[in-house]
N, CA and C atoms as a LAMMPS dump frame, in Angstrom:
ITEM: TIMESTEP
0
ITEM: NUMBER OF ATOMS
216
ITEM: BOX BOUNDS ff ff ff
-5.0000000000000000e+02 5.0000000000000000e+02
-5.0000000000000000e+02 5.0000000000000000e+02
-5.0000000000000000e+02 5.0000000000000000e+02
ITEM: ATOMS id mol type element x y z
1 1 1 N 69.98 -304.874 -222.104
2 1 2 C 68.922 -305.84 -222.335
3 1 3 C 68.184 -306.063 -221.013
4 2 1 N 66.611 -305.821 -221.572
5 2 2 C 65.975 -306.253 -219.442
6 2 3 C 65.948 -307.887 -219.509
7 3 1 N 65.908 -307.649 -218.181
8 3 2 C 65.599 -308.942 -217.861
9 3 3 C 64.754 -310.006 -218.36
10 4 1 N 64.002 -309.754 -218.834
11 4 2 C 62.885 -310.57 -219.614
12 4 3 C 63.029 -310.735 -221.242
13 5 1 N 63.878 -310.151 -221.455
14 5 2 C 63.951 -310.435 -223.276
15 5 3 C 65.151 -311.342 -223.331
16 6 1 N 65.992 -311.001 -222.183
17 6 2 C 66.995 -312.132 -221.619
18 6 3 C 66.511 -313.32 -221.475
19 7 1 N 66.019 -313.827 -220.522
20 7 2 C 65.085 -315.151 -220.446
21 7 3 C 64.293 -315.503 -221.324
22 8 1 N 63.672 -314.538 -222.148
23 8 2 C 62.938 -315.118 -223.368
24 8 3 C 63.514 -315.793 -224.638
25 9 1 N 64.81 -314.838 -224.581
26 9 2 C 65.967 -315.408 -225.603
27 9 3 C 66.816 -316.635 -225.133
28 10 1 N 67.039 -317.005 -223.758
29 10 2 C 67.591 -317.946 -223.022
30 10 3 C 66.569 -319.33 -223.588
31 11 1 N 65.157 -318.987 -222.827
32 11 2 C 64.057 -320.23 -223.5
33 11 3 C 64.241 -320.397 -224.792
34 12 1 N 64.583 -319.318 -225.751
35 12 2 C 64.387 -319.886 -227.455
36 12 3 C 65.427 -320.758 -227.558
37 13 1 N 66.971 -320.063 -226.613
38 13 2 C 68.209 -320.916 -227.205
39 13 3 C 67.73 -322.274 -227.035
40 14 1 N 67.208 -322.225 -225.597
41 14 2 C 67.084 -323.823 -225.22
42 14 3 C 66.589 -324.817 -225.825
43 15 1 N 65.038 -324.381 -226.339
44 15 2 C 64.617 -325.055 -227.414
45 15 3 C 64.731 -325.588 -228.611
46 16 1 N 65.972 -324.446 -229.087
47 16 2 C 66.724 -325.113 -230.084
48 16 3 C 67.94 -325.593 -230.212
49 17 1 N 68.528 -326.023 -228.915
50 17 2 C 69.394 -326.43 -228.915
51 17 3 C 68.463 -328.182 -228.272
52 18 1 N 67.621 -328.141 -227.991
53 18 2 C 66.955 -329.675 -227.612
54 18 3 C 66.343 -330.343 -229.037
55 19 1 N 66.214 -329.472 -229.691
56 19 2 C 65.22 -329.888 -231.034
57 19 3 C 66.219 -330.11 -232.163
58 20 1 N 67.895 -329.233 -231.545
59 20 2 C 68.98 -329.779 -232.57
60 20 3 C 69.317 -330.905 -232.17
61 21 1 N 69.053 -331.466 -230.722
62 21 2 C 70.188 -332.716 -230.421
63 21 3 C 69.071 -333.479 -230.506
64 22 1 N 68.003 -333.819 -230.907
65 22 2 C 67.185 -334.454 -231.114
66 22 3 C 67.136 -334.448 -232.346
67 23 1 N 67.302 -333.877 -234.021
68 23 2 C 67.61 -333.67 -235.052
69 23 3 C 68.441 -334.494 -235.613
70 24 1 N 70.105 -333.961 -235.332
71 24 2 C 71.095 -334.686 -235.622
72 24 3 C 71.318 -335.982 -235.152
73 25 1 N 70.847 -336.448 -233.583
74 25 2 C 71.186 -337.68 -233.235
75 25 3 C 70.412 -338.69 -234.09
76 26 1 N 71.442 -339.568 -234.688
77 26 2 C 70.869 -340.433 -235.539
78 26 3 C 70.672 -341.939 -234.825
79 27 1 N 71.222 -341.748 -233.658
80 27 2 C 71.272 -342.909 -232.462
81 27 3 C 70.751 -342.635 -231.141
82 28 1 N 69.905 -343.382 -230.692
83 28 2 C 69.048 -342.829 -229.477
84 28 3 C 69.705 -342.841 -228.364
85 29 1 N 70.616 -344.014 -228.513
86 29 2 C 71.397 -343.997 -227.072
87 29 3 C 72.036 -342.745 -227.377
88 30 1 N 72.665 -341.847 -228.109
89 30 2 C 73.32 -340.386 -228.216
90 30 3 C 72.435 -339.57 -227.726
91 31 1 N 71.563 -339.774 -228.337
92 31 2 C 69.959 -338.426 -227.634
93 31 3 C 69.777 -339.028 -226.001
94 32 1 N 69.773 -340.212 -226.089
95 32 2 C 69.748 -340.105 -224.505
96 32 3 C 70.515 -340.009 -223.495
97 33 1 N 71.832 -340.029 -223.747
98 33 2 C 73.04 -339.654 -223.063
99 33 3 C 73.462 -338.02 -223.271
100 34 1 N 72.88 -337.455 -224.184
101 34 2 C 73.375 -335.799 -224.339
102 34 3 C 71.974 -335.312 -223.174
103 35 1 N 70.703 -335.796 -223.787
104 35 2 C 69.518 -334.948 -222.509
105 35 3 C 69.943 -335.46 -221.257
106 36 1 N 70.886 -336.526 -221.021
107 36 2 C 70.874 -337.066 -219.439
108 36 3 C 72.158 -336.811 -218.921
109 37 1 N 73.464 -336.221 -219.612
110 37 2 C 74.349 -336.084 -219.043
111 37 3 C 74.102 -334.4 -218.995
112 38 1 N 73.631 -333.716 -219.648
113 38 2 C 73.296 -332.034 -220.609
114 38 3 C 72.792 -331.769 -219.224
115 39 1 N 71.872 -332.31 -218.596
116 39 2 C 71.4 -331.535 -217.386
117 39 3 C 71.986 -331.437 -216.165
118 40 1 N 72.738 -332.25 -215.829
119 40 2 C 73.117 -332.372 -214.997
120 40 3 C 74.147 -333.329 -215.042
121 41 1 N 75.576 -332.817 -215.319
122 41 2 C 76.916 -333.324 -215.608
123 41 3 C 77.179 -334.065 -214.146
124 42 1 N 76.557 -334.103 -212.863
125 42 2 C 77.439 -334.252 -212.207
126 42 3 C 77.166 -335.664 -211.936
127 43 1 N 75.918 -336.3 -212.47
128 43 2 C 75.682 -337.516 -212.703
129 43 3 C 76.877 -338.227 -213.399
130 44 1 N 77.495 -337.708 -213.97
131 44 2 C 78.896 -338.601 -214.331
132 44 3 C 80.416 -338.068 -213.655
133 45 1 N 80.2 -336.841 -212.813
134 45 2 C 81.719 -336.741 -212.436
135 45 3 C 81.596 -337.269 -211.092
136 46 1 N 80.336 -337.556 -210.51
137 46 2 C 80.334 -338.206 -208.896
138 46 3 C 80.855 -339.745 -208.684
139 47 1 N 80.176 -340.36 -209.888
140 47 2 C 80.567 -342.009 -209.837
141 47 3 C 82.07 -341.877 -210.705
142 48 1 N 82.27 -341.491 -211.351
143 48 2 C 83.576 -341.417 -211.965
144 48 3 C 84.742 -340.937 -211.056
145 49 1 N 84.602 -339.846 -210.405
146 49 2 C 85.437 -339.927 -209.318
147 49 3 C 85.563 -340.833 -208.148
148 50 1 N 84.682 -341.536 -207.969
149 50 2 C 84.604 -342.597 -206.495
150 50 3 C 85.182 -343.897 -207.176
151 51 1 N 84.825 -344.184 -208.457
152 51 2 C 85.604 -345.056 -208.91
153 51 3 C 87.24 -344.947 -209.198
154 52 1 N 87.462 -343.451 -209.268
155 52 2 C 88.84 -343.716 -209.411
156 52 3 C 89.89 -343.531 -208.624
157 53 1 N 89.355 -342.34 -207.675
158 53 2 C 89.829 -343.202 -206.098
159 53 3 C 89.891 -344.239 -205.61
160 54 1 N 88.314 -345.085 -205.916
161 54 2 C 88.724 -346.354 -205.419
162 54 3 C 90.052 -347.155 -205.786
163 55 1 N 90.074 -347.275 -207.14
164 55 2 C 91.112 -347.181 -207.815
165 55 3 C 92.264 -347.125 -207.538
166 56 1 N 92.702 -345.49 -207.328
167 56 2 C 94.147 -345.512 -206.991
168 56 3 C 94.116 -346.087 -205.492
169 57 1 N 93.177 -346.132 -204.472
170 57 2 C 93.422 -346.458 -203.372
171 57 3 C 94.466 -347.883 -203.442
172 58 1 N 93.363 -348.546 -204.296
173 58 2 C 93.706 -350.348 -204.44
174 58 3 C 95.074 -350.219 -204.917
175 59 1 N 95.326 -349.138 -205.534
176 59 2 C 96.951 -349.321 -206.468
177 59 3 C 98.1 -348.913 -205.217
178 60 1 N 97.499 -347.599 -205.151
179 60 2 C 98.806 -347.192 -204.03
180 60 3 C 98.456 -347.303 -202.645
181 61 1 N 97.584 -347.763 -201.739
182 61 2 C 96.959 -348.494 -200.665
183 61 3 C 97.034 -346.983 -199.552
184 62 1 N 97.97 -347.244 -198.688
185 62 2 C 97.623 -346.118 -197.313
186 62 3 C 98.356 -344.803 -197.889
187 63 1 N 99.259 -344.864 -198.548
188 63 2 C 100.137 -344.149 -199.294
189 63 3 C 99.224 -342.617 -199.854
190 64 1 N 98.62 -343.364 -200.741
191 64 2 C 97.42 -342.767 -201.68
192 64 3 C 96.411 -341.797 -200.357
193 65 1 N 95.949 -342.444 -200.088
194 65 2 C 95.258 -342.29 -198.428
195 65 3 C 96.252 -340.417 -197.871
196 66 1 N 97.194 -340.674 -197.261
197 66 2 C 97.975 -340.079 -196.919
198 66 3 C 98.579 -339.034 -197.438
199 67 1 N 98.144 -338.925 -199.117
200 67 2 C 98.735 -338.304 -199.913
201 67 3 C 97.343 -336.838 -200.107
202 68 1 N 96.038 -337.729 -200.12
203 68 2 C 94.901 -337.023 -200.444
204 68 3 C 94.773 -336.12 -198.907
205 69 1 N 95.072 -336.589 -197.674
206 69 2 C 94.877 -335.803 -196.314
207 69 3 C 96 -334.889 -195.995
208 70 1 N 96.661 -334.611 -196.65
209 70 2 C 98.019 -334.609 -196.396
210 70 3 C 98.123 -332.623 -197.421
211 71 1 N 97.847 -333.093 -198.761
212 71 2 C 98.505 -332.171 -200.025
213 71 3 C 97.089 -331.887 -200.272
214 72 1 N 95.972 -332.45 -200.508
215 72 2 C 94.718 -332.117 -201.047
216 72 3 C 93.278 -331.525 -200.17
């Protein structure tokens, strides 16, 4: 397959995969959390991880600390 019937078929998937999640979502907050997490996932694994470090920090204090510099 060249390169260009590749990308042309890439653009169709895309389009119909935006025009399905816009279709089925029968709730907007769903359509707007699939186009806003869909592009760019890392909008939720950046704050989700800092929160849960923070997290274990507060639980297991220098320990935790020591454990991440240490093994990780």
């Amino acid at each position: 397959m060249k390169t260009a019937e590749l990308l042309d078929e890439l653009k169709i998937r895309r389009r119909l995969g935006s025009s399905l999640a816009k279709s089925l979502s029968e709730n907007s907050i769903f359509a707007f959390l699939a186009s806003y997490f869909g592009t760019n996932p890392w909008r939720f694994f950046i704050p989700i991880s800092v929160i849960l470090s923070l997290a274990l920090r507060a639980i297991f204090g220098h320990s935790f600390v020591n454990f991440v510099l240490n093994y990780l």
